[in-house]
PAZA-186073 format. One record per residue: x, y, z of N, C-alpha, C in turn; residue in one letter. Coordinates in steps of 0.001 Angstrom, whole numbers, padded with zeros to 6 digits, always signed. Layout:
N
XYZXYZXYZa
...
***
This chain:
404
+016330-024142+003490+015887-023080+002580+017106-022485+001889x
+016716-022330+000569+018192-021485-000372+018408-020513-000056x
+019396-019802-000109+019821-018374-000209+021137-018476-000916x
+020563-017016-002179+021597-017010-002937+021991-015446-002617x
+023215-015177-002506+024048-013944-002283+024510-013397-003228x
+023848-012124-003596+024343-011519-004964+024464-009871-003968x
+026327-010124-003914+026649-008726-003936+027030-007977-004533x
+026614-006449-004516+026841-005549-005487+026370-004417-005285x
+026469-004241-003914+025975-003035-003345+026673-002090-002785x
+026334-000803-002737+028148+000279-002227+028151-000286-000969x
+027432-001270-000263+027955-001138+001006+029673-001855+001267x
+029945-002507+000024+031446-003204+000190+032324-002577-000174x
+032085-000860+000193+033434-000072+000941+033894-000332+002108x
+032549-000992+002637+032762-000502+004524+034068-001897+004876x
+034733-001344+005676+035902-002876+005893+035623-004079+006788x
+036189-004798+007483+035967-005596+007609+034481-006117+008160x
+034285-006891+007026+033261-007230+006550+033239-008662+007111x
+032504-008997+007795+031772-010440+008076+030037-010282+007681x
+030133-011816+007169+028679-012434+006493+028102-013417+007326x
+026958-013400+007701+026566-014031+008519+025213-015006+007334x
+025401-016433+007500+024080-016625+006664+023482-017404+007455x
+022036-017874+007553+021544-018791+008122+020504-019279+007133x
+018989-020146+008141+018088-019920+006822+017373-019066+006137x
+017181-018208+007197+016646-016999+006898+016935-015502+006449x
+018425-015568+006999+018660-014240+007153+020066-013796+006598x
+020344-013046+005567+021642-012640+004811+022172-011133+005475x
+023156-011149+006033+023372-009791+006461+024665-009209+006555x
+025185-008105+006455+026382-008009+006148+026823-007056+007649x
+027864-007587+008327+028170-006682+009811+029524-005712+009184x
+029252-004401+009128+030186-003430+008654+030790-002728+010140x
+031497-001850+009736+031580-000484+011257+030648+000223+010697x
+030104+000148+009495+028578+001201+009252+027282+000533+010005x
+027094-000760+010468+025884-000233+010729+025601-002394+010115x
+024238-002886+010100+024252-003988+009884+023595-003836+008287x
+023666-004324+007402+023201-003963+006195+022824-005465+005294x
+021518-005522+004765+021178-007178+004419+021693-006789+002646x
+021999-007747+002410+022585-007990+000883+021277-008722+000473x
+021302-008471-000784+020033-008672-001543+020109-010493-001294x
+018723-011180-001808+019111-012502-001708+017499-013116-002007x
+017757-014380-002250+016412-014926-002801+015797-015684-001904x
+014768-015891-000789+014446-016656-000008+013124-016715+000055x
+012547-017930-000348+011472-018132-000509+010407-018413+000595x
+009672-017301+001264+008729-016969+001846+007584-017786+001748x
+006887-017962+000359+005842-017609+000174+004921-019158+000886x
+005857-019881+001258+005182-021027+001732+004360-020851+003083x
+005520-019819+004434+004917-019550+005096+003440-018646+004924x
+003631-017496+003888+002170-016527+003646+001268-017178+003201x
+001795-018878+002494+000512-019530+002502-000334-020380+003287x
+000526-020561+004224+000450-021644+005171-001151-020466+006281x
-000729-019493+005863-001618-018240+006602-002947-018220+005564x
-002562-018517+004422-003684-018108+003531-003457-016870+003023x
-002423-016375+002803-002287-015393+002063-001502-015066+001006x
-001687-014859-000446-000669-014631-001522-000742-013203-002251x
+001112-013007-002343+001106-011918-002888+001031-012082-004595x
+000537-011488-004844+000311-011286-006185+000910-010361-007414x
+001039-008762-006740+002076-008243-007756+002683-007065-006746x
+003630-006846-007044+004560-005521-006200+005200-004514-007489x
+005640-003568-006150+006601-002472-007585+008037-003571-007425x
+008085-004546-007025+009802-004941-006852+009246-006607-008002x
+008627-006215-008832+007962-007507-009861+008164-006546-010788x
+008174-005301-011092+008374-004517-012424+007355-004174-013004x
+006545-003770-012220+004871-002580-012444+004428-002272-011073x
+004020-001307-011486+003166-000614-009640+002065-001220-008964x
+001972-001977-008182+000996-002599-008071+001339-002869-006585x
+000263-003168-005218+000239-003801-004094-000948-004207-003731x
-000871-005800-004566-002371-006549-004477-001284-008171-003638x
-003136-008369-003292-002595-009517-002296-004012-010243-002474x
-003783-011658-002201-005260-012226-002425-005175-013083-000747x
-006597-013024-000079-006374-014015+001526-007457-014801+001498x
-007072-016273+001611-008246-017042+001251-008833-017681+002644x
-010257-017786+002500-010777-017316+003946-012117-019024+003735x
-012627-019090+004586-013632-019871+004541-014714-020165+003697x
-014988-018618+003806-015793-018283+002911-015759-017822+000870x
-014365-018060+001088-013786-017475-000619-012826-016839-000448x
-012343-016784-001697-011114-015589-001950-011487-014122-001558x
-010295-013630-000893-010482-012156-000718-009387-011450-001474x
-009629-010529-002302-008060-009668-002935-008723-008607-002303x
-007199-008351-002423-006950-006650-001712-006434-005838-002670x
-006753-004523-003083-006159-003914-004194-005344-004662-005252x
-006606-004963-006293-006439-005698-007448-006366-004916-008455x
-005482-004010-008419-004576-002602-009520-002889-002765-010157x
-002689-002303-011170-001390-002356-011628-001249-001086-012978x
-000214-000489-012431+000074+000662-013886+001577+000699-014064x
+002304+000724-015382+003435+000786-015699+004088+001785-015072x
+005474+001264-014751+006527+002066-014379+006560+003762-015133x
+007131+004142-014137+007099+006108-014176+008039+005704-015656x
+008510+007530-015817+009570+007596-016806+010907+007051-016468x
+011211+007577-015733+012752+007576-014783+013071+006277-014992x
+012002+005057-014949+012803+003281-014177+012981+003283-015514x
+014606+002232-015265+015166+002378-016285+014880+000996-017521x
+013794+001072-017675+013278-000448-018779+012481+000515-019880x
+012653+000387-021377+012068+000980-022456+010622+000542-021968x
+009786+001647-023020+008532+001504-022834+007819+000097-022867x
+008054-000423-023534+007633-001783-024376+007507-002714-023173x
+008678-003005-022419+008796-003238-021433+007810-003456-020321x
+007778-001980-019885+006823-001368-018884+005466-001942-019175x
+005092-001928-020651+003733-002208-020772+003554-003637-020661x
+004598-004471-021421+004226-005924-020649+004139-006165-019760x
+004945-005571-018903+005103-006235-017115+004024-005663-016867x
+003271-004584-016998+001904-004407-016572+000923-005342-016666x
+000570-005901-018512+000067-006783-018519+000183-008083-017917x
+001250-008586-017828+001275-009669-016771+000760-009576-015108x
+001414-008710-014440+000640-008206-013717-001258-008077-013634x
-001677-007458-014334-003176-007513-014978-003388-008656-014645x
-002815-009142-015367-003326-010827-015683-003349-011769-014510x
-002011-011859-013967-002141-012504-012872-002755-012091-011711x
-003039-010773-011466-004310-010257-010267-005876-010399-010993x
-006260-010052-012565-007038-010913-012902-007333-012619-012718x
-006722-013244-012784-007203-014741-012132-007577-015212-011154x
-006742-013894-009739-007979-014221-008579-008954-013360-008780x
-009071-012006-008767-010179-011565-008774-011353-012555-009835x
-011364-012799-010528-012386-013635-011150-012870-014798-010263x
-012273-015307-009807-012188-016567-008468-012589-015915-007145x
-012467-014220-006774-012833-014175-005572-014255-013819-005120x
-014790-013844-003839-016195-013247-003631-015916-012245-003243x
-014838-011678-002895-015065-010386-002006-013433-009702-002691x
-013429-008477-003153-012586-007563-003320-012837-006162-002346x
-011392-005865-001755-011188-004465-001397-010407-003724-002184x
-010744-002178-002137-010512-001238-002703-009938+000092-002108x
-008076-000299-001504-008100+000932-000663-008682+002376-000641x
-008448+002845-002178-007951+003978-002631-008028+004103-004328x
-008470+005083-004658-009050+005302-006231-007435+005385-007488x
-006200+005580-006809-005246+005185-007749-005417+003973-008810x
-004587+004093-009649-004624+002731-010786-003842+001672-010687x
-003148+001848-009234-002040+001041-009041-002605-000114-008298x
-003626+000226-007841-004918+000362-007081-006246-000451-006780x
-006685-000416-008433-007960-000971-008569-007934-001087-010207x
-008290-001834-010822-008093-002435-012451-009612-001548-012752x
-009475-000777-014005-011078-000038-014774-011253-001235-015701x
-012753-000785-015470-013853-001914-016215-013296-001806-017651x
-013171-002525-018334-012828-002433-020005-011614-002397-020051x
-010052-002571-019105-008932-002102-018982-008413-003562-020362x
-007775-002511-021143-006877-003365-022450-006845-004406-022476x
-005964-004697-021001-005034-006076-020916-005807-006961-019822x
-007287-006979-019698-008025-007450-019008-008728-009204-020200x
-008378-010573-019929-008445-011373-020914-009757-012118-020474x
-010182-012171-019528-011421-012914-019552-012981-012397-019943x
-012695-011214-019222-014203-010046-019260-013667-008988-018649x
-014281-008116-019491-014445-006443-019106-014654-006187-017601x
-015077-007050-017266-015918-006738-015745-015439-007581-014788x
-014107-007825-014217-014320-008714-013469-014624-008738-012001x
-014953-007017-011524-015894-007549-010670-017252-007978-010570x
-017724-008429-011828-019238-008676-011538-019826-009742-010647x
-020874-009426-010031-021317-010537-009067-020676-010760-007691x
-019782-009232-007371-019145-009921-005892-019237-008270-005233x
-018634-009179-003829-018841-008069-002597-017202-007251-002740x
-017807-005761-003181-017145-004978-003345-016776-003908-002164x
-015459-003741-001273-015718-002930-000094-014547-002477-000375x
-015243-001055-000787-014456+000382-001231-014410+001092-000587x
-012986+002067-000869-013179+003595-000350-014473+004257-000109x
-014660+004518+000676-015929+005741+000335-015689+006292+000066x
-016249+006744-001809-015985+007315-002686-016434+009076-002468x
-017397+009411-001344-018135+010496-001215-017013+011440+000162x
-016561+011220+000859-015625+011664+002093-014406+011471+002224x
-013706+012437+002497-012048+012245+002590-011372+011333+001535x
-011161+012187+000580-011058+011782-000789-010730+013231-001520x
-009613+013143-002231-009036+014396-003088-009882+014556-004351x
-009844+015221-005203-010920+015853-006395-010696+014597-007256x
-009255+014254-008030-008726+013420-008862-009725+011879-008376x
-009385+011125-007176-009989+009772-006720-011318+010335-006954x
-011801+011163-006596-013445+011498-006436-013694+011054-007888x
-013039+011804-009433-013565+011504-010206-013369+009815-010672x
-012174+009883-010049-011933+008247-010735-013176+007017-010095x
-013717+006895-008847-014008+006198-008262-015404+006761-009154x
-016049+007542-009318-017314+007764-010283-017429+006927-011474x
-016196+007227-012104-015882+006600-013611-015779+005342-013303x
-015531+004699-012129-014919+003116-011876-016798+002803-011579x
-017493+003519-010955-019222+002785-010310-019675+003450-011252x
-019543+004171-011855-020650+004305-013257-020606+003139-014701x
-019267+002930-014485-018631+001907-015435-019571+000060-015003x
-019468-000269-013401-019890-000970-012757-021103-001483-013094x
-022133-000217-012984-023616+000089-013330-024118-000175-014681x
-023207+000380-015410-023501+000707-016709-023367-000707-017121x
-022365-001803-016706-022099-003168-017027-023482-003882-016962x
-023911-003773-015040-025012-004604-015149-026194-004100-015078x
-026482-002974-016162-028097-002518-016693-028962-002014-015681x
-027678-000757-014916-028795-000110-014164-028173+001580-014532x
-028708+002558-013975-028390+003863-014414-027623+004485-013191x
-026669+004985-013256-025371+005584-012427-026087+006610-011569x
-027134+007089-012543-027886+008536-012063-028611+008034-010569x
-029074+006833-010741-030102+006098-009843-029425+006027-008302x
-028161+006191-008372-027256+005796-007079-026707+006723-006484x
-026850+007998-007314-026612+009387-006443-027864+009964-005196x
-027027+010475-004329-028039+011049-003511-027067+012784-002818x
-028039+013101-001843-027790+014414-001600-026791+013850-000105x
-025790+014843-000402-024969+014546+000946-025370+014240+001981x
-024928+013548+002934-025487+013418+004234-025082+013886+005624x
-024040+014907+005371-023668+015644+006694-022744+016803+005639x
-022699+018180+005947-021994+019002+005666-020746+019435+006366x
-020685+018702+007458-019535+019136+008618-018342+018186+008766x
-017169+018184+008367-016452+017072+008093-014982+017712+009414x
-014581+016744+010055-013344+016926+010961-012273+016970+010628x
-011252+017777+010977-009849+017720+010200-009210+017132+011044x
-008708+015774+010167-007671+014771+010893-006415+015520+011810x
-006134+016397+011176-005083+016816+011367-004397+017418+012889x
-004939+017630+013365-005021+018548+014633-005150+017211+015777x
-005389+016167+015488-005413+014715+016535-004546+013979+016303x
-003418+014349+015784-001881+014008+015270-001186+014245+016329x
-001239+014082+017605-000546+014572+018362+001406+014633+018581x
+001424+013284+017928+002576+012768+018258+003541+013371+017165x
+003636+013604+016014+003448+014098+014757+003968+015981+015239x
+002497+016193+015979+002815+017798+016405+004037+017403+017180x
+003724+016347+017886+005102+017011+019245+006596+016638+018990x
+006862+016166+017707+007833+015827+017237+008709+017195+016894x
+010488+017353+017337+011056+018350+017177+011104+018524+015757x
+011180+019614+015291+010929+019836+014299+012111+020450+013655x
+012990+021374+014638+014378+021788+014325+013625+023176+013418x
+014738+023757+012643+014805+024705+011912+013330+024679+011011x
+013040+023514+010293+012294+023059+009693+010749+023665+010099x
+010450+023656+011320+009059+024175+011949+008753+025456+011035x
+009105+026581+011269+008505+027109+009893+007790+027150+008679x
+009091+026345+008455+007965+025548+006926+007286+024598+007135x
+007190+024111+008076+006310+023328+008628+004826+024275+009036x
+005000+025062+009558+003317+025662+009532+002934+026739+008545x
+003770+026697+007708+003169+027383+006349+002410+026042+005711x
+003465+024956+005567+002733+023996+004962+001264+023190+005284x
+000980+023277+006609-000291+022905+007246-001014+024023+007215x
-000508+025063+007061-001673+026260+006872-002334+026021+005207x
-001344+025904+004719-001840+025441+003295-002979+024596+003608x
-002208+023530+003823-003285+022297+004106-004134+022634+004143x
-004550+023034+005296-006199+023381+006210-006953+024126+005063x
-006557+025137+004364-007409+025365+003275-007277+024688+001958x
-006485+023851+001616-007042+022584+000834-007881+021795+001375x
-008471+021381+002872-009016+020354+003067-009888+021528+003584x
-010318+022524+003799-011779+023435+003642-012090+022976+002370x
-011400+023394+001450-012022+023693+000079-012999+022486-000033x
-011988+021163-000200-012554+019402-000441-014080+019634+000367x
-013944+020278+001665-015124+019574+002863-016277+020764+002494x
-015926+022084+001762-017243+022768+001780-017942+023344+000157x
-016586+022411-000482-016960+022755-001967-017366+021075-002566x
-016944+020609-002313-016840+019073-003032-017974+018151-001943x
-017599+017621-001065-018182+016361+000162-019234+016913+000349x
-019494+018081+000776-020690+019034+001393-021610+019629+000037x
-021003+019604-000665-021927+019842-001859-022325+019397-003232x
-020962+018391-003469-021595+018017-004745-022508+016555-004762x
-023485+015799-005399-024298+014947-005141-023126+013135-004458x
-023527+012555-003587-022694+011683-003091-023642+010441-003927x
-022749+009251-003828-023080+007793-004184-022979+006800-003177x
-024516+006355-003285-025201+005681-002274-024421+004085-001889x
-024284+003192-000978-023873+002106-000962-025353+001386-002128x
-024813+000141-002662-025992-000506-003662-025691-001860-004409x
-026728-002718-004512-026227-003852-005206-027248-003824-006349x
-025990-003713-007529-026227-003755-008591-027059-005028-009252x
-027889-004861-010656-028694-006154-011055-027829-007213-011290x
-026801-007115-011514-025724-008544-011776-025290-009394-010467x
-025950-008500-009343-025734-008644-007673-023701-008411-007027x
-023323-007705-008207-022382-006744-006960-022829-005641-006230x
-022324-006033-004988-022650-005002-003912-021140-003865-003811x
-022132-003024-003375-021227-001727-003285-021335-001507-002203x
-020053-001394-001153-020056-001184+000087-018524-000319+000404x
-019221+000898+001026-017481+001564+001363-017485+000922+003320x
-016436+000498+003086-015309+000031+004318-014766+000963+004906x
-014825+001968+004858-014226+003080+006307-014514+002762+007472x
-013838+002390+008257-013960+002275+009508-014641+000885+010042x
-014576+000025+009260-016167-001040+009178-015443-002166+009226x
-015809-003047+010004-015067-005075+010167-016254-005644+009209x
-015167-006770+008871-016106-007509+007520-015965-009134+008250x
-016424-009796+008357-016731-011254+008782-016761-012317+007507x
-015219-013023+007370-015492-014246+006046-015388-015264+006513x
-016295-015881+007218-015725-017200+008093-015038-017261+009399x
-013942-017466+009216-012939-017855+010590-011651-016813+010653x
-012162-015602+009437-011278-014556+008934-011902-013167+009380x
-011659-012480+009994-012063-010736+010573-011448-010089+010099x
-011997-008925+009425-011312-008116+008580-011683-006528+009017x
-010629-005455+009342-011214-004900+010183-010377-003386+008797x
-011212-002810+008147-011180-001558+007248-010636-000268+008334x
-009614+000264+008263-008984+001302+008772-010296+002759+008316x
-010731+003809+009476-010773+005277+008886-009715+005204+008100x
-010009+006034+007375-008833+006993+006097-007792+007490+007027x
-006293+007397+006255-005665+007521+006498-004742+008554+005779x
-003453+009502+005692-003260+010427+004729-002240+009559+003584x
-002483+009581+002169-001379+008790+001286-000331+009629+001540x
+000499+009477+002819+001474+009865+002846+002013+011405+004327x
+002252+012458+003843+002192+013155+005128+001047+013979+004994x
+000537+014588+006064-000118+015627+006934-001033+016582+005644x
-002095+016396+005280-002531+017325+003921-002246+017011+002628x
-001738+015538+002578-000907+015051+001519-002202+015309+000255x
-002057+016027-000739-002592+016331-002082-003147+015164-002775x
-002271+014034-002429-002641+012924-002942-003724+012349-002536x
-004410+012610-001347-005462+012049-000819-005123+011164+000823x
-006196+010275+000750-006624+009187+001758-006545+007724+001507x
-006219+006891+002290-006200+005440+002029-006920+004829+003216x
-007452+003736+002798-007794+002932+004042-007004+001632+004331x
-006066+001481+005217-005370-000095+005601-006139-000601+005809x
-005416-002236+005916-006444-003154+005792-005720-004085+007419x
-006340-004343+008125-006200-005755+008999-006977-006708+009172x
-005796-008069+008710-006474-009154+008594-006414-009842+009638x
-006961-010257+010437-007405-011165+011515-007565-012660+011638x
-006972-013462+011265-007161-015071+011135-006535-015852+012374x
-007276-016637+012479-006834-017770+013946-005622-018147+014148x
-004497-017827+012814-002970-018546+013519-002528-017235+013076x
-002575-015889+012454-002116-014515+012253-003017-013754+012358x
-002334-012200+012566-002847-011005+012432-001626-010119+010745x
-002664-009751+010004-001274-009312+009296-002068-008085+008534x
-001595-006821+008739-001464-005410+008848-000932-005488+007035x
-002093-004798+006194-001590-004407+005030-002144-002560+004649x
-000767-001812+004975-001116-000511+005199-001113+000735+004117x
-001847-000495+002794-001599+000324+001401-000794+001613+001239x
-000764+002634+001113-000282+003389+000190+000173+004600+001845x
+001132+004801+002790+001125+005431+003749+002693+005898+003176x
+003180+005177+002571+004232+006209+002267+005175+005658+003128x
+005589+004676+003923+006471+004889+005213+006352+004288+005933x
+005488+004391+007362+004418+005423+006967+005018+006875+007553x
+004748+007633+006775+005130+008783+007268+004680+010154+008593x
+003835+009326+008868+003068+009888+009870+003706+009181+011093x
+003675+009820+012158+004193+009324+013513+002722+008527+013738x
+001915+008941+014376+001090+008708+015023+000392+007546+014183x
+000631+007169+012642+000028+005866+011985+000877+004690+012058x
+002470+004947+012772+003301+003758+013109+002870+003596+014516x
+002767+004347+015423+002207+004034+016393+000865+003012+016698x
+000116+003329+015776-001082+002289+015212-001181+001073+015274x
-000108+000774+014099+000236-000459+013738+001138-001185+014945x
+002234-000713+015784+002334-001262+016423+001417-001699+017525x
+000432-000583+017459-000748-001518+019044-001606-002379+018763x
-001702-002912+016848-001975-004068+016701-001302-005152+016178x
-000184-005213+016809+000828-006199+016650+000488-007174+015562x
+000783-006741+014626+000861-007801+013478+001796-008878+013369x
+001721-009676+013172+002614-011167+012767+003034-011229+011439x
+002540-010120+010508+002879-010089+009148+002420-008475+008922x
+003598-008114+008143+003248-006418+007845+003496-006312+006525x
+002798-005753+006013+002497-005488+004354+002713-004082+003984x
+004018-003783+004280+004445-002105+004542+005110-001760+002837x
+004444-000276+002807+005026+000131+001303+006101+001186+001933x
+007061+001395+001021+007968+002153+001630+007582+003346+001208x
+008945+004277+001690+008470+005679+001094+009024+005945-000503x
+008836+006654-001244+008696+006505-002759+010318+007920-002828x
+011050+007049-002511+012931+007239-002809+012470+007781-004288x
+012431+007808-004924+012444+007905-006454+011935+009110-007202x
+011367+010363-005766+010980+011003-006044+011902+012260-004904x
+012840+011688-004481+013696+012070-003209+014844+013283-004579x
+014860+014172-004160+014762+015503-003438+013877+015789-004065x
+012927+015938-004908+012399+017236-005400+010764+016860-004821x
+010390+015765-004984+008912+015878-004546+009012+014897-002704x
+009986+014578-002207+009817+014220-001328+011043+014496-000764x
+011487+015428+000171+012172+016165+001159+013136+015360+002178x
+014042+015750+002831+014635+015279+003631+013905+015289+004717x
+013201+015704+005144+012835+015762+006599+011922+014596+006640x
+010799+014770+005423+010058+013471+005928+010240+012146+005071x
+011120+012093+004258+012435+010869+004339+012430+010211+005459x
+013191+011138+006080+013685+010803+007322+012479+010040+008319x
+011545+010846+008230+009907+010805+009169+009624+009043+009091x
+009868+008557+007381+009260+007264+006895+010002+005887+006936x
+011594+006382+007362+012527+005763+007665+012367+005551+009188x
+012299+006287+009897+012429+006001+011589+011150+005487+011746x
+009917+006088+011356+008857+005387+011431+009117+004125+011287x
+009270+003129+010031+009012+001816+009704+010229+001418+010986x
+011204+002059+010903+012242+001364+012205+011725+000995+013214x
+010868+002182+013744+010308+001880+015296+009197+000761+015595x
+008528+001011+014169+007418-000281+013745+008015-001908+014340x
+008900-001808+013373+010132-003066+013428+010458-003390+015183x
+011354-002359+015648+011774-002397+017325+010839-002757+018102x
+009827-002255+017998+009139-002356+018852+007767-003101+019214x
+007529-004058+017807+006419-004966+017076+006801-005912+017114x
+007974-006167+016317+009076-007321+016556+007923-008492+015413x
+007328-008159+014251+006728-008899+013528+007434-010269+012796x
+006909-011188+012391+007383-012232+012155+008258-012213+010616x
+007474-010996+009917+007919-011067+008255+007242-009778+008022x
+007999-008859+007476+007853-007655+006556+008223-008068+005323x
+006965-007205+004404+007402-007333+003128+007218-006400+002885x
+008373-005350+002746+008562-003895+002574+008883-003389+000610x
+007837-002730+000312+007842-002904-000744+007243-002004-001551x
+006485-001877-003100+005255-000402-003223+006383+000501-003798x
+005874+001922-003531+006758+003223-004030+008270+002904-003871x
+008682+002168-002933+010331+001854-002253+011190+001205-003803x
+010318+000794-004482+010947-000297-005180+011336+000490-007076x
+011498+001371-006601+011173+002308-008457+012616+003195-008858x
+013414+002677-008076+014505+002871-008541+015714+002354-007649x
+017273+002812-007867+018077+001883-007824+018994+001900-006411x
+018919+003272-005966+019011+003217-004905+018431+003321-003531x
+017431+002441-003431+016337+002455-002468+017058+001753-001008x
+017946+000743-001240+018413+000230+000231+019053+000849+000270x
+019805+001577-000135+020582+002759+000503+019911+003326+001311x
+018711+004293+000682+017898+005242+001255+017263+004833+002468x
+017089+003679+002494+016589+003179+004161+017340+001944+004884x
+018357+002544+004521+019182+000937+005720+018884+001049+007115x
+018255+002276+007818+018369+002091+009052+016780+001290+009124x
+016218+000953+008344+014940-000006+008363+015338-001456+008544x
+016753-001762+007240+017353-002968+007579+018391-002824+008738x
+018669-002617+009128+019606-002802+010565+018417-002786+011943x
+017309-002201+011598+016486-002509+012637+015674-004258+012353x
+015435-004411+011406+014875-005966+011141+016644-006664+011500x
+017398-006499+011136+018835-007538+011706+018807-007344+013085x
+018599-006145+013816+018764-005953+016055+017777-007067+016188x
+016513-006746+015331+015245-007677+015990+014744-009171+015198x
+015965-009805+014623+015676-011063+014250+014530-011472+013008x
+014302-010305+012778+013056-009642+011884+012786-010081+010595x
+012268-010820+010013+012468-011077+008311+011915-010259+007752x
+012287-008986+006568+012547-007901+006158+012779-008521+003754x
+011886-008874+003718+012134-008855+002220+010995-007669+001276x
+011349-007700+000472+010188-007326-001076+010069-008292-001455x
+008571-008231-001914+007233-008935-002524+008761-010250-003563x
+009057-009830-004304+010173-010718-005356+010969-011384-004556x
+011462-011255-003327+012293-011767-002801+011422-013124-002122x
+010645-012444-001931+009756-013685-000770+009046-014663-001767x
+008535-014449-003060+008495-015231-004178+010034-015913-004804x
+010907-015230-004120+012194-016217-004539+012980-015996-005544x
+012928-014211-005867+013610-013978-006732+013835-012660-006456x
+014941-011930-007310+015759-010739-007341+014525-009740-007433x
+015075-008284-006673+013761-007281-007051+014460-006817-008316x
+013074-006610-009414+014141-005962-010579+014624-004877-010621x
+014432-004176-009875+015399-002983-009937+016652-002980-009710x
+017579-003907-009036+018112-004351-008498+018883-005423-009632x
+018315-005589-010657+018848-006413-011957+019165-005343-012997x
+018733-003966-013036+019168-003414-014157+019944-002485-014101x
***
């Protein structure tokens, strides 16, 4: 297998420097610490050999963490979404909007090919809208398949609530039935706050920081009243349903899906990110197949939660589909402390899972100094023999951020 070594990273202050290469693994041994130098090694034979292909990342040059797993029964994609780079990454607009469209395009060709799409989470990074621009075959390409979504009605922020409406009214409206027809009256008014069964999370020292730490969960708790006794509990919910074109609408919370010789097991909601996170809920995905298990934990940020790395390690994945934490927004919308939280997290993931291949990737990838920001993630994949790339690398090429 190739590996090409392109250094150019601050880590070649640190002195004596030995390089270690093999087939797999590029790494640089400093007195700082073990640190992998970028490099091109082509993965993707093994993720196919599993049945699984990645399709677009933020380290491809648009936001996107779709994956397609081909099963007995048909293609499965997993968050078949893509939206152009923020302001900040440094490529002119023009840019941004092509690599989107390509993106589009190439998660359009399986979804058209698959029977079954999942839908972590109502972002655009996320899930492609019916009629989207740069969509080339049809407006619709989920028509005619098994759709297993968020539940669009529970644990879900105001913003996804409306989007996931606009995405099944759009659905409906395609195959000639009425949106109105699929609403119904809530079905429980009493909703549980995740929050308080975080144990590990609570019992974590907190240092100086605790303070603002329970102002900020006090917040919380009345943002997630408001959601559970103004919104979930009262405004009209949308029914599971298969539409006249015969897509089915099915939310996956908590729910195993059966494609053959493939088990697919839909995570409860999870927080996009920490403890009350504004942003909402996600559901991971675990895939279950006869020669892997491989853990794809959409949008967790990290994960930044103690108690959701803990998770993942008690189902030992053989392949982890981890997004990092979103560096790019480091100091002002994302803090040192739980930086820190999303960094030791994915470490301990690593130590103590000991997975066959991470492809660490998502929010991590949107600007320029991201391996900086988490080397102690790579020095834990170098202790544990660990293969540790982004989505581009394991396709066999440079992440672009990392080119400009």
């Amino acid at each position: 297998m190739g590996v090409f070594i392109d250094v150019h990273y601050d880590v070649l202050f640190a002195i004596n420097i030995q390089i270690e290469v093999t087939q797999i693994k590029v790494a640089v041994l400093t007195t700082h610490g073990v640190i992998y130098l970028a490099k091109r090694c082509d993965c993707a034979p093994l993720l196919r050999s599993y049945g699984v292909e990645l399709l677009w990342f933020d380290s491809m040059g648009a936001k996107s963490s779709s994956l397609a797993v081909n099963t007995s029964e048909g293609l499965l994609v997993i968050d078949p979404g893509a939206a152009a780079m923020q302001p900040s990454y440094p490529l002119d607009d023009s840019r941004k909007i092509a690599l989107r469209m390509e993106a589009v395009r190439r998660i359009e060709e399986y979804v058209t090919r698959a029977s079954a799409v999942i839908i972590t989470h109502y972002h655009y990074d996320h899930h492609l809208r019916v009629g989207d621009p740069h969509l080339r075959s049809s407006p619709n390409p989920y028509s005619g398949k098994l759709l297993i979504m968020k539940d669009p009605n529970t644990y879900i922020n105001a913003s996804q609530w409306g989007r996931a409406r606009e995405l099944i009214r759009d659905l409906a409206l395609m195959s000639g039935a009425k949106f109105e027809d699929l609403l119904i009256e809530p079905k429980t008014r009493v909703f549980d706050d995740p929050v308080p069964h975080l144990k590990e999370a609570h019992g974590r020292d907190w240092g100086t920081y605790l303070g603002r730490r329970r102002e900020l969960l006090r917040r919380g708790r009345a943002w997630f009243s408001k959601l559970a006794e103004g919104l979930w509990g009262h405004e009209s919910w949308v029914r599971e349903a298969e539409l006249p074109d015969g897509t089915r609408l099915v939310w996956g919370d908590g729910k195993s899906f059966r494609f053959g010789d493939v088990n697919v097991k839909v995570f409860p909601p999870w927080f996009h990110g920490i403890e009350y996170d504004r942003t909402g809920w996600v559901t991971p995905v675990l895939i279950d197949m006869p020669e892997a298990r491989v853990m794809y934990s959409s949008d967790l940020m990290g994960p930044a939660i103690e108690d959701y790395a803990s998770r993942i390690i008690a189902e030992k994945p053989d392949i982890l589909i981890l997004d990092g934490p979103p560096t790019y927004l480091f100091p002002y919308m994302l803090n040192r402390i739980n930086l820190r939280r999303a960094v030791e997290n994915a470490a301990r993931i690593i130590r103590e899972c000991s997975p066959e291949l991470v492809i660490y990737d998502h929010h991590l990838l949107r600007e320029r100094r991201w391996r900086k920001r988490v080397r102690e993630v790579f020095e834990a994949a170098a202790e544990k023999d660990v293969e540790l790339l982004t989505a581009a690398e394991c396709l066999g090429s440079r992440p672009l951020i990392d080119t400009l």
